[in-house]
C-alpha positions in Angstrom: 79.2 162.0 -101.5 75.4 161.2 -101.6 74.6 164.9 -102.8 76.7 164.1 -105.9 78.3 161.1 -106.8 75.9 158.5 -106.3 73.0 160.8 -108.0 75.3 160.7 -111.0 75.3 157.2 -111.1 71.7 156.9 -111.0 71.9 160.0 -113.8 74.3 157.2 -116.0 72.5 154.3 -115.8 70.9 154.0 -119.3 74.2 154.7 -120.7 75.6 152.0 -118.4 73.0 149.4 -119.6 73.3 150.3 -123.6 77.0 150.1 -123.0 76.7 146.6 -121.4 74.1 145.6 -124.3 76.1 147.0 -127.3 79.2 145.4 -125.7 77.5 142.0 -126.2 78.0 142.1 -129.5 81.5 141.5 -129.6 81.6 139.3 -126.6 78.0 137.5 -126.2 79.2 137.2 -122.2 78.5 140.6 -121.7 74.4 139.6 -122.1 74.9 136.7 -119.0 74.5 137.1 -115.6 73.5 140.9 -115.1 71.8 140.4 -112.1 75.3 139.6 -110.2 76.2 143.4 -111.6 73.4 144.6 -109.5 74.2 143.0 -106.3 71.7 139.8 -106.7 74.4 137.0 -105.9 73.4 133.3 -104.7 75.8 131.4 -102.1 75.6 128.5 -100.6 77.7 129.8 -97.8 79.5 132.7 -96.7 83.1 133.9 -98.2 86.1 134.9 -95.4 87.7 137.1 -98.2 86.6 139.1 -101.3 89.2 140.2 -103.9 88.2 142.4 -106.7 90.6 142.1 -109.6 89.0 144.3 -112.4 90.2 142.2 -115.8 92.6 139.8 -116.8 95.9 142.2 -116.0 94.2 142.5 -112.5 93.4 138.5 -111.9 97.1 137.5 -113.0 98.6 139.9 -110.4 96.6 138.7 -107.7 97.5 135.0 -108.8 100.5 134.8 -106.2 98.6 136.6 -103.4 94.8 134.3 -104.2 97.7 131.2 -104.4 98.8 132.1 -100.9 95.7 132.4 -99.4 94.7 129.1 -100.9 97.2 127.5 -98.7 94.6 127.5 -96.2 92.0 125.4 -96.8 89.5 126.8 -94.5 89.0 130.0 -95.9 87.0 130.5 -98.8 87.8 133.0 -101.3 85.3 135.2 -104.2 86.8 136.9 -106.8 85.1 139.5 -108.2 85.7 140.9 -111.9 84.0 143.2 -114.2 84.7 141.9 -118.0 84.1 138.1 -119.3 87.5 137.9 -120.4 88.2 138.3 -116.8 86.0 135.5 -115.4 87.7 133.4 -117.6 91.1 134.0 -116.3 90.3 133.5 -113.1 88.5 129.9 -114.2 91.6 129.3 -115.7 94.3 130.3 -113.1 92.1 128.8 -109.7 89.1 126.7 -111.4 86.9 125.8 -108.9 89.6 126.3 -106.0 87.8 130.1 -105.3 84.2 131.1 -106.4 83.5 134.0 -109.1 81.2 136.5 -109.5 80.6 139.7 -111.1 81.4 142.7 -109.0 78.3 144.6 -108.6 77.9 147.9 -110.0 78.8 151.2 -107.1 75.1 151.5 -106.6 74.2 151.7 -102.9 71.4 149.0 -103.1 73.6 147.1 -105.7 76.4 147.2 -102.7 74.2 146.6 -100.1 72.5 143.5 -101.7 75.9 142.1 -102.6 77.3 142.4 -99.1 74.6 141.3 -97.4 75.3 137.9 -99.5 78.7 137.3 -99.9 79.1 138.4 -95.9 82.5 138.8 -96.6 85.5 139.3 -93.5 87.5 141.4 -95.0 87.9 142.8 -98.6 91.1 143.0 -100.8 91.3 145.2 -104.2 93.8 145.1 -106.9 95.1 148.3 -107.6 93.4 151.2 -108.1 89.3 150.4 -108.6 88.3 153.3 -106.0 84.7 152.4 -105.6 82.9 155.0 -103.2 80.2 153.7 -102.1 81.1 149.9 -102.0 84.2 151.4 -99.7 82.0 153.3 -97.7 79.1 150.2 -97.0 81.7 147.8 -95.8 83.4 150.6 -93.6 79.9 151.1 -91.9 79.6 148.0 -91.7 83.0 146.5 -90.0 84.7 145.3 -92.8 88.5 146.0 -93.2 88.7 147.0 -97.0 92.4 146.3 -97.8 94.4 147.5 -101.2 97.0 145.7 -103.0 99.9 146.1 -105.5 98.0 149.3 -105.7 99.2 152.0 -108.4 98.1 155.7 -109.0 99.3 157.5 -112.3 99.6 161.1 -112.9 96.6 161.2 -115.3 94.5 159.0 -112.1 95.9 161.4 -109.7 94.7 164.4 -112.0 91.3 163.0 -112.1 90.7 162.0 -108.3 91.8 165.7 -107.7 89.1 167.2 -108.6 87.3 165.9 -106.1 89.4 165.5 -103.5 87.0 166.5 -100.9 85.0 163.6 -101.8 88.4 161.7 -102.4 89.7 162.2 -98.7 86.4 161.0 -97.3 86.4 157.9 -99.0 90.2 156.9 -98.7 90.2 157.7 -94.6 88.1 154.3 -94.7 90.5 152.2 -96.0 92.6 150.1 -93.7 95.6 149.0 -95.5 97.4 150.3 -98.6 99.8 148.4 -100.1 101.6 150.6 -103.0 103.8 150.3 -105.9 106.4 152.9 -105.9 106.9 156.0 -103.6 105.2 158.1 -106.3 102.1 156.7 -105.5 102.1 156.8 -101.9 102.6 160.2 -102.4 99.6 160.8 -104.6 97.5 158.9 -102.6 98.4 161.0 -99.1 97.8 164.4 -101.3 94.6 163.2 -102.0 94.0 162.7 -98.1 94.7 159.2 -97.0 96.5 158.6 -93.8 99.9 158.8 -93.9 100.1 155.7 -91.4 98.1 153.6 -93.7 99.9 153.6 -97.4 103.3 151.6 -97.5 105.2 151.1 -100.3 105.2 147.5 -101.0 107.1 147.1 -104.6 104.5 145.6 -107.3 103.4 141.8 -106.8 103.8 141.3 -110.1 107.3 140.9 -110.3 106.1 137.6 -108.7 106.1 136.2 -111.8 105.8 132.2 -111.7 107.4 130.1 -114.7 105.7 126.5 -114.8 108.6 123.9 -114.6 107.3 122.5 -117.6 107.1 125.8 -119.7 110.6 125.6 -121.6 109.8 121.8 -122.4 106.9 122.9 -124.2 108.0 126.1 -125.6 110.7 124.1 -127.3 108.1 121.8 -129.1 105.8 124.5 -130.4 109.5 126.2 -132.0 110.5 123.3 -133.7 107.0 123.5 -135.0 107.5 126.9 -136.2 111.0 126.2 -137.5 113.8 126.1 -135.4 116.2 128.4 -136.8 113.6 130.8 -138.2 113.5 134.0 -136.2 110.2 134.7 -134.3 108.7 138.2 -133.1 105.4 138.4 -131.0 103.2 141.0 -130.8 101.2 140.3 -127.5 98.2 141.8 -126.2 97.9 144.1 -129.2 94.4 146.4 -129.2 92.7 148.0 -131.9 94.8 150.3 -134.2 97.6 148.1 -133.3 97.7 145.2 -135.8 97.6 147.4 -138.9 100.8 148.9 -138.0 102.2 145.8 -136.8 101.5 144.2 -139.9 103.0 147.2 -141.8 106.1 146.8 -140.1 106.0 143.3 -140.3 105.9 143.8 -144.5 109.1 146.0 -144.1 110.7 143.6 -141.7 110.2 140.7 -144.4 112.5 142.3 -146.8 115.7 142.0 -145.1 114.1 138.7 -142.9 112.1 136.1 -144.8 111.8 133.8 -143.1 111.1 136.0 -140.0 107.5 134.7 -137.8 105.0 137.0 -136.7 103.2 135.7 -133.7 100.1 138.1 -133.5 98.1 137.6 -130.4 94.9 140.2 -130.1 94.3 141.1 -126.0 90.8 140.3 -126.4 89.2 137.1 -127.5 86.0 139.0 -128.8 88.9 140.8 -131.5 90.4 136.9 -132.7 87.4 136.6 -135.8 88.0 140.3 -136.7 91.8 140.3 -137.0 92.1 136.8 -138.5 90.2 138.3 -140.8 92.2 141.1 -141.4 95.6 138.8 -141.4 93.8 136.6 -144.3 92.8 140.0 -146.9 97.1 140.3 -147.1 99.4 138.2 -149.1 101.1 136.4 -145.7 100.3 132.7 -145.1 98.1 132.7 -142.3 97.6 129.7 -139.2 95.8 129.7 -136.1 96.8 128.4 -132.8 93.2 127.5 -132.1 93.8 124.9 -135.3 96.5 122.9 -133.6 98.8 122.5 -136.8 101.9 121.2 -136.4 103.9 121.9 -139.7 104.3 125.7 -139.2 107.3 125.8 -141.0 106.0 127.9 -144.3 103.7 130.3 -142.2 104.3 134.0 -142.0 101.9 135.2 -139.3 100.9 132.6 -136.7 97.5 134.2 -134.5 97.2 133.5 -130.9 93.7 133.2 -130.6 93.4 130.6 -127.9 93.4 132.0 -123.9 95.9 131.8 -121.2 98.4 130.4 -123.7 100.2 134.3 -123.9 103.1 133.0 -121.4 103.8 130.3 -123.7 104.0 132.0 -126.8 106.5 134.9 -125.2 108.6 131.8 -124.1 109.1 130.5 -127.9 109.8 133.7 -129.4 112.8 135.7 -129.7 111.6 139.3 -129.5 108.7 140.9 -128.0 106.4 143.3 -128.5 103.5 144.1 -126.4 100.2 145.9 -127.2 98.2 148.8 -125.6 101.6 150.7 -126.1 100.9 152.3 -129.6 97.8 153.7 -128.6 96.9 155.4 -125.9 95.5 152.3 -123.9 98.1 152.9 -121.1 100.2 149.5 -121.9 100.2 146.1 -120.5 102.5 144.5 -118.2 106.2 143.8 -119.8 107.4 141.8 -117.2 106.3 138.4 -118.4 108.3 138.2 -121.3 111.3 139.7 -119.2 110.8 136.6 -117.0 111.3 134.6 -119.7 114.8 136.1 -120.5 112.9 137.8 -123.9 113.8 141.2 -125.0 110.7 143.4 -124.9 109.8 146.5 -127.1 107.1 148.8 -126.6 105.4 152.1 -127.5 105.2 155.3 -125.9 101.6 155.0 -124.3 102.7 153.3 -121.1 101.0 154.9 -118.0 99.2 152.3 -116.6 102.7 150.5 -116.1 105.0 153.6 -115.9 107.3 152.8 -112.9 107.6 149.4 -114.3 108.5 149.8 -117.8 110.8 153.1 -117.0 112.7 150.0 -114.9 112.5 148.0 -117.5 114.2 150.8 -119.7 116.9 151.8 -116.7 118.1 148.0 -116.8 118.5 147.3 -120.1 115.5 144.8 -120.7 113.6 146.9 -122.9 113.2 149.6 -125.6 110.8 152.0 -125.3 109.3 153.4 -128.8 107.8 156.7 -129.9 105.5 155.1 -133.1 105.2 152.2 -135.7 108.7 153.1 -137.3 111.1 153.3 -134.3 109.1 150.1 -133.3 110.4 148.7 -137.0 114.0 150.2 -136.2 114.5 148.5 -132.9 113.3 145.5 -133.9 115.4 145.3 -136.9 118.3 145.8 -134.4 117.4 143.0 -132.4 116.8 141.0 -135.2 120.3 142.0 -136.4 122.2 141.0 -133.4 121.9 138.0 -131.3 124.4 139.3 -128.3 121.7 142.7 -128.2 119.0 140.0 -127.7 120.7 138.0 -124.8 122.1 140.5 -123.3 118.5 142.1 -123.4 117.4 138.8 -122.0 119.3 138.2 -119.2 119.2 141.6 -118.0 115.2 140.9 -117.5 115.4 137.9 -115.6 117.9 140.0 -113.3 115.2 142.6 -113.4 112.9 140.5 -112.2 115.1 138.1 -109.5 116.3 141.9 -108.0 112.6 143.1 -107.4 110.6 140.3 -105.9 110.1 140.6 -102.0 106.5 142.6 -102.8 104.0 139.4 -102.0 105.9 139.0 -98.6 105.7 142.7 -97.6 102.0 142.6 -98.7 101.1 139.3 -96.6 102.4 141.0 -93.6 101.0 144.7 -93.6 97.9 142.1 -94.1 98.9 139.5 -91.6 96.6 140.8 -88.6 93.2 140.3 -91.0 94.7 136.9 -92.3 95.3 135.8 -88.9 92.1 136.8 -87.5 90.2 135.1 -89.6 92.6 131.7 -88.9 91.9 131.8 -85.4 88.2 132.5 -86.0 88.2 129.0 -88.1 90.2 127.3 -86.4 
């Protein structure tokens, strides 16, 4: 690993810095707190248990399994994220219940540094960030590196192959992983990890927790919009994406017109850019962020306020979520299935493929090939109401069938958990 990897790193580290810089632009963030990236972190006491949840997708699925470990309250928890956007999530989903920080870069002194601060017990990772050297350091040095809800695509897979000598060395020194679907056990013991350590867990995020409260409030914000008016989301859309939403969206209008178009961009640095697109066409345009409460003569409505995504999905009627149309690799559909909402999507859905094939299988979803299938199946929705329920209810079943995963999880990680307990108590 040393004779290659790690010298490549070194090799990419201008690139790494420019990208960081340039990255700023769009999301000022990006230019704070570089020095946790390299390892320099400042604690007033130790952590029991580090989880590293990459971005926002990654800090909402470890929600239920942070929550649980919350329950006791002498352990103390770091998260540790990689983008802004996912700093902020965890602020908003634990607030100052765990302590953040930026995870630092795979750089062995970066590691080292890092470690050495935090002086965690034992680390847990959210899917599939396969960091080498950070793996590695806390292996030499005692401490149980754990994976959860963890998921390995076919393009992943095809990747890590290449180096699978590398690969086998660096996956014999995890403890624990906790897997998604068979498929990637599988991929994970071809690429050498111990058969005895990968068990197929289901994915935690089938978890999925509706506040009590949610409906209440979902009602009001509809009876802003207009109760009887018919309201398609677009949720978590990326770049490439809102032109052809709001393409279909001007097709949709002809045979709808009263028909809402809740547009909510995946990334707050992309809320100026694509209001500014929404305001160049001949649509009334509103933004959540302006708390407006007669909605009634508005055509597209823009989420571009955080953590308010759930919400949204609950007031709407049929759902479309982003990273699909373009080769992103999809975001999870299984909110809005909670939420008894039909949910459409495009054909670029690796990232989530066991899931939204499920979602397919039951009946919860409609998977599209491009912008006009996406206009033909939600023109069917649209069309008929018993489609949409049916859709709807066939979701929540979805999702009532396949929880179990955060229990199975808790125990393959029970010994570490309890450990710790005892060591604290």
């Amino acid at each position: 690993m040393k004779y290659f990897y790690t010298p490549l790193l070194y090799l990419f580290l201008p690139i790494l810095l420019v990208r960081l810089f340039i990255r700023g632009f769009k999301n000022p963030a990006y230019w704070h707190r570089w020095g946790e990236r390299f390892g320099f972190v400042d604690l007033e006491t130790p952590v029991h248990i580090w989880v590293h949840a990459v971005s926002v997708g990654e800090a909402r699925a470890a929600a239920p399994l942070i929550n649980h470990l919350l329950t006791d309250p002498r352990l103390k928890i770091m998260v540790t994220t990689m983008t802004p956007t996912g700093s902020d999530e965890v602020a908003r989903l634990f607030a100052q219940k765990v302590v953040h920080r930026y995870a630092p870069y795979d750089y062995p002194g970066a590691v080292a540094r890092f470690v050495r601060s935090a002086s965690p017990r034992v680390v847990m990772i959210m899917e599939t960030e396969i960091w080498p050297n950070t793996i590695s350091y806390c292996n030499a040095h005692g401490i149980p590196v754990l994976f959860a809800n963890m998921r390995l695509s076919a393009r992943s897979f095809e990747r890590y192959r290449k180096i699978k000598g590398m690969m086998r060395t660096v996956l014999s020194q995890v403890e624990c992983f906790a897997v998604q679907s068979p498929s990637d056990a599988q991929r994970l013991q071809e690429l050498g990890a111990a058969p005895q350590a990968v068990h197929v867990t289901g994915s935690i995020k089938f978890e999925v927790r509706i506040p009590a409260s949610l409906n209440e409030v979902a009602q009001v914000l509809r009876r802003d919009w207009g109760q009887e008016r018919p309201v398609w989301i677009a949720g978590s859309t990326h770049e490439g994406e809102d032109e052809w939403i709001i393409e279909v969206y001007t097709e949709l209008k002809k045979a709808h017109q009263d028909l809402l178009l809740v547009l909510v961009p995946r990334h707050p640095e992309r809320f100026p850019p694509v209001t500014k697109l929404l305001r160049k066409t001949a649509f009334h345009i509103e933004c959540r962020s302006a708390a407006k409460r007669d909605l009634s003569k508005t055509d597209i409505y823009i989420g571009d306020t955080m953590g308010e995504l759930t919400l949204l999905y609950a007031a709407s009627d049929i759902a479309f979520v982003g990273g699909s149309l373009v080769p992103h690799g999809g975001h999870n559909v299984l909110e809005p299935c909670a939420l008894g909402v039909p949910v459409v999507f495009g054909p670029h859905m690796h990232n989530f493929l066991e899931i939204s094939r499920l979602t397919q299988d039951r009946g919860a979803g409609i998977q599209v090939g491009d912008k006009h299938e996406l206009r033909k199946a939600v023109t069917t929705l649209l069309s008929d109401p018993n489609l949409r329920f049916k859709m709807g209810e066939a979701g929540k079943m979805l999702i009532k069938e396949n929880k179990g995963a955060l229990e199975r999880t808790l125990a393959l990680f029970s010994d570490q958990i309890n450990r710790l307990q005892v060591e604290n108590s």
